[in-house]
Every structure is written in structure tokens, then in C-alpha cells.
N, C-alpha and C positions, 0 to 999 in steps of 0.2 A: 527466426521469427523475433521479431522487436518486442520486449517488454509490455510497451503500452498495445500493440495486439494481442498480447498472449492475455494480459489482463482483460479486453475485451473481450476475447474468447471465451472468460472464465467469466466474466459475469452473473450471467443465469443462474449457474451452481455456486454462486457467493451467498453466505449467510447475509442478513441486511445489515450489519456490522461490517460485515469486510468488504461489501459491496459500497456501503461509503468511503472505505478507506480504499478503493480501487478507483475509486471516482475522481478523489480524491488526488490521488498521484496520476493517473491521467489526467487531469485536468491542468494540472503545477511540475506538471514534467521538468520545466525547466527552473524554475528553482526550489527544484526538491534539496538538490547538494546543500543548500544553506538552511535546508530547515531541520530541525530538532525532532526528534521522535514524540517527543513530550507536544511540540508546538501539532504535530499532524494528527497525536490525540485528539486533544482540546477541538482540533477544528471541527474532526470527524465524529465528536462525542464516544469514543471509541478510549479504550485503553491503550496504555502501551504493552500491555502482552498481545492487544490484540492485533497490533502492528505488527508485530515479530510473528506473529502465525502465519497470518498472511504474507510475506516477506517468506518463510519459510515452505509456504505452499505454492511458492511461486522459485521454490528451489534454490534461495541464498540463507546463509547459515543466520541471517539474521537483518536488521534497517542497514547498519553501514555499509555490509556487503552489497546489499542489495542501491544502494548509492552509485 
């Protein structure tokens, strides 16, 4: 299963924080590789731990892995 599926899938049980940031990287799939953790904050009003949770609940150790 593709990423941006499994992120669909998980939707519903997104807090509204990670639920942005899910929307997020589905929406800019393609150039996630050149954006910043910091930059997908800022977008998602979102922290960057809270990027790394999400990244982590989606079973990579962390945003670059998850690149």
C-alpha cells in the first residue's frame, strides 16, 4: 500500500493537528523531497515534533526517513 493511501486511510483517527499535516503531504507529494520540516510546520500550523509523530505513526523513524 502506497503512503498517500495508507495516510487516507488513517484520516478519520488523525488528531486535527496531524490530520493537517496528512493533508498536507498528500496534497505536495511531489515536492515534499525539497521541503524542510520546519517549512511543513509553518504551513500546517503544526510543530515539528509534531511532524516526527506523525512520520513515526506512519512507521518511519522519523520526516527524512519518511522522504
Amino acid at each position: 500500500m502506497s503512503t498517500v493511501s495508507f495516510l487516507n486511510e488513517l484520516l478519520p483517527t488523525l488528531s486535527p493537528v496531524e490530520r493537517r499535516i496528512a493533508v498536507y503531504f498528500i496534497e505536495n507529494t511531489p515536492s515534499l523531497t525539497s521541503t524542510s520540516i520546519l517549512q511543513v510546520a509553518q504551513a500546517c500550523d503544526a510543530s515539528k515534533s509534531a511532524v516526527v509523530r506523525l512520520c513515526k505513526r506512519l512507521g518511519y523513524s522519523g520526516y527524512k526517513e519518511f522522504l
